[in-house]
N, C-alpha and C positions, 0 to 999 in steps of 0.2 A: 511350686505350682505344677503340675501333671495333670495336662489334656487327652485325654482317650475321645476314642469311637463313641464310648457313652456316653458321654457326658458335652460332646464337641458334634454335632450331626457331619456325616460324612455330604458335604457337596455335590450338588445334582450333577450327573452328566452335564446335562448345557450351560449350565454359568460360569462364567469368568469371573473369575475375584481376584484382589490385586490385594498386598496386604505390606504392611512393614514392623515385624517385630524388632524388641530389644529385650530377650526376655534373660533373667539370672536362673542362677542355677539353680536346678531344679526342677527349668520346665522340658515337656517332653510330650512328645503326641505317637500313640500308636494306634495305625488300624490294621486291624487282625486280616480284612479282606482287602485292604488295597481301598483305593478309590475309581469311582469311573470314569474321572478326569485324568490330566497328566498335572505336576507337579513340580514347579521351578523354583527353587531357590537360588538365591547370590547373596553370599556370607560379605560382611561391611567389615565386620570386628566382632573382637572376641571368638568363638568356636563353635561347632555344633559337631554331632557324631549322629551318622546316618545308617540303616539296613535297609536291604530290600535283595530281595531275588538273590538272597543266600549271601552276601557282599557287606562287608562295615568299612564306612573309612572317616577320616576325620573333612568337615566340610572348614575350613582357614576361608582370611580376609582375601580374596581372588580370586576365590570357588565358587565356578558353579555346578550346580547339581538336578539333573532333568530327571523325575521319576516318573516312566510309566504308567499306564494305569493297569489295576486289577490284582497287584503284585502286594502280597504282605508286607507293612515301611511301619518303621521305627527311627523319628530320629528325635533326640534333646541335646542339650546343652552340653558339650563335651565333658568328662568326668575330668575334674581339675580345672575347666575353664569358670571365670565368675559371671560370663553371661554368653549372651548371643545376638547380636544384631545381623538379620538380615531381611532382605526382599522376598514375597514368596509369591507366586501366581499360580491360580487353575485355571486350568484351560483345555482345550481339545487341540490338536496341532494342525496346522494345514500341513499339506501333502508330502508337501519337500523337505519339513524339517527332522523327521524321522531319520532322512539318508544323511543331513548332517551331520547331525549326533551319533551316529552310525560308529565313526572311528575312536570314540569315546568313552565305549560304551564297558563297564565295568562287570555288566553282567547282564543278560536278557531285558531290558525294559529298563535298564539302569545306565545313567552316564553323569559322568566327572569329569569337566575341565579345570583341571589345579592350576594353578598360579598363573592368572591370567595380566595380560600386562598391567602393573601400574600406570602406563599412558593412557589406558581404556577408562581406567576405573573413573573417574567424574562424568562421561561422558556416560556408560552402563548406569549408573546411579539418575542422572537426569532422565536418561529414559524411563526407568523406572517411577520419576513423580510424578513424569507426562503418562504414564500407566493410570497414577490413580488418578490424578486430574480429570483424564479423560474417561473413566469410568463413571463419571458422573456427567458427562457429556450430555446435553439437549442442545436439542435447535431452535434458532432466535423463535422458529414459529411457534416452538412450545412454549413463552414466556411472553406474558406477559410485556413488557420492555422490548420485546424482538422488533423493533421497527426503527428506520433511520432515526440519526439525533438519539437512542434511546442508552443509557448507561451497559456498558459490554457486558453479554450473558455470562452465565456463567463466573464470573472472577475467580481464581485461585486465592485458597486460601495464603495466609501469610507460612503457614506448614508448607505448601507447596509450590513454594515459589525454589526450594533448593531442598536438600536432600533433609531428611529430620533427625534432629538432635543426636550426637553421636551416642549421649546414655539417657535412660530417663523418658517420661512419656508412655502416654499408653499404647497400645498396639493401635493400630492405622491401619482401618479395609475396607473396601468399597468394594459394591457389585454392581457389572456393565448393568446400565437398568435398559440397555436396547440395542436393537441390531447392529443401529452408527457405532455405540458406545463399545462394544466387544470388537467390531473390526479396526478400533481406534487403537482400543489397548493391543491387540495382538499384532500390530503394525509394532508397537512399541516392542512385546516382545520380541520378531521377528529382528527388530533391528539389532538387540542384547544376541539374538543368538547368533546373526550375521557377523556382529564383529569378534565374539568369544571364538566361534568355529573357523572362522577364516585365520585370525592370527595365533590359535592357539598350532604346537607343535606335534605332530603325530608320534606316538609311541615311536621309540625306536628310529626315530630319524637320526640321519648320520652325514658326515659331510661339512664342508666349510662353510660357515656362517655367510661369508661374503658369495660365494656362489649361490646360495641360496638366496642372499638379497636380490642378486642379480638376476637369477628370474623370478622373483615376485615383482621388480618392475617390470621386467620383459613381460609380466601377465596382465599387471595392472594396466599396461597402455600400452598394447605391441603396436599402433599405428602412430608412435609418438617416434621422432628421428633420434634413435640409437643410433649407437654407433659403439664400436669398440672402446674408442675413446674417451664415451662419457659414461659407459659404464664403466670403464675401470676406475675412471675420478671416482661416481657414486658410491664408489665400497673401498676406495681409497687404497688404490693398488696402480703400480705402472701399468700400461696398456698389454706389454707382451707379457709378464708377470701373470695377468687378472685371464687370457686369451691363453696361455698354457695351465694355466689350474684351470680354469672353465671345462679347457678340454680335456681335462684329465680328468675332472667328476665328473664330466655328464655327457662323453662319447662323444662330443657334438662341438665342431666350432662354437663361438657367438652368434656368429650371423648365422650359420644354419638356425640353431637356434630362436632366432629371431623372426626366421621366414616360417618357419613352422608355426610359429606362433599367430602370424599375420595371418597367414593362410585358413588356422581356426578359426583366428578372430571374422576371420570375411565368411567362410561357412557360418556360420553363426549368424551375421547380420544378412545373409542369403536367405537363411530359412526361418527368420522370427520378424524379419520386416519388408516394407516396398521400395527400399530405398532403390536407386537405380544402379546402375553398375556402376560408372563412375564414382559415386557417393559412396558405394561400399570400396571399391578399388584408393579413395581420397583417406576413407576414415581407417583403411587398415593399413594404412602407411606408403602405397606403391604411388612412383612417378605419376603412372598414366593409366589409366583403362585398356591399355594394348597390353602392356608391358602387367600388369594384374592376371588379363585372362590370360595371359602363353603362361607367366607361373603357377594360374590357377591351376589349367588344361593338366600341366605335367605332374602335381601333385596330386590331384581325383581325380584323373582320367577323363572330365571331359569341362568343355567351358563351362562359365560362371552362368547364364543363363539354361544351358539344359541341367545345369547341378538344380536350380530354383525350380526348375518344370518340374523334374522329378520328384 
């Protein structure tokens, strides 16, 4: 089976469509001009082989693959593989996911995250059904039934209640039919690319595993009570052991380390909320609200309250 441009209408700019193939070999879809959407695939099983923006690479079970739009793409079923299962959505992207994909990116308008963790994978795939589910999304007031006591809108189907059939089956796609229903799914997205980007490993990273666990919790909750000693438990190293490698990869004691981190986390909840200074000084780890502004003052140069005025 071979899907082309002519034969397959290339997708309007504004819709979102959520889709889930299995397809065997031999299928393949090329548009000569690109699309004026973007383009998300996440490969389940089996393989797919992908072009775009001068770049081929193989799409494996873990892969995901973001295509820009306007860019000439070709992708089918890998040569030698006997099919392809995977998720695929169009979409337009909100703002910030562009800079994500950013360190990804295989080529202009092209990006590849390979081997994405197995821990992710059930968790990326449920997203995904709540994608189509909720592309069929109405509200109670649109139905009929929409009133207390009334049987729940909407129901899932029995397809959707978990990921579909690993072979077999026809292809599965829905179109957001409304404004709810496209900011539903692209939450869905958002989330698939939140956890692919965030744990996936950036080209070329280097350095010890366990230091590097070490500050993804230090980032994950810098207002949580570290210590020297329960990060070296957490990466399973003695304390001075885990506190001379720390400082030999990263220039930086622990606790520097730690206070630096605090010190963003509080800039940050400075300039994106109301909290009062205590409540930022409480949630980013420090004793007291004295003892927050004199470490604030000495790292930006001035208190926690003229850093928020300005």
């Amino acid at each position: 089976m071979t899907v082309t441009a002519e034969n397959m209408p290339v997708p309007a700019a504004e819709l979102t469509i959520v889709g889930h193939y299995d397809q065997p070999s031999g299928y393949a879809t090329r548009r000569a001009s690109g699309a004026p959407s973007w383009l998300l695939m996440w490969t389940q099983a089996g393989a797919g082989h992908v072009e775009q923006s001068g770049v081929s690479f193989l799409a494996a079970p873990g892969d995901l693959v973001v295509l820009g739009s306007g860019a000439a793409h070709h992708y089918r079923v890998a040569p030698g593989a006997a099919r392809w299962r995977f998720w695929w959505v169009h979409f337009q992207p909100r703002p910030s996911w562009p800079g994500w994909l950013a360190p990804h990116a295989a080529a202009p308008g092209c990006h590849r995250v390979a081997g994405v963790a197995p821990a992710l994978h059930e968790r990326i795939d449920h997203a995904f059904v709540r994608a189509l589910r909720d592309a069929r999304w109405l509200p109670p007031s649109a139905l009929e039934n929409g009133r207390p006591g009334a049987p729940e809108h909407n129901p899932p189907s029995a397809r959707e209640h978990g990921p579909p059939a690993v072979t077999g089956g026809p292809p599965v796609t829905a179109i957001a039919g409304s404004v709810a229903a496209r900011e539903l799914v692209l939450g869905a997205v958002e989330e698939v690319l939140v956890l692919v980007t965030a744990s996936a490993r950036p080209g070329g990273e280097s350095g010890d595993a366990r230091i590097r666990r070490a500050l993804a919790l230090i980032a994950a909750e810098p207002g949580a009570p570290h210590s020297v000693d329960s990060l070296a438990r957490a990466v399973a190293l003695s304390p001075s052991r885990f506190a001379h490698l720390f400082t030999a990869e990263t220039g930086r004691t622990p606790m520097r380390a730690l206070r630096e981190a605090r010190m963003r986390h509080a800039a940050t909840l400075l300039d994106a909320t109301d909290l009062d200074i205590g409540q930022v000084a409480a949630a980013s780890g420090f004793v007291s609200p004295f003892h927050f502004s004199r470490a604030f003052r000495r790292a930006y140069g001035l208190p926690p309250r003229d850093y928020r005025a300005r």
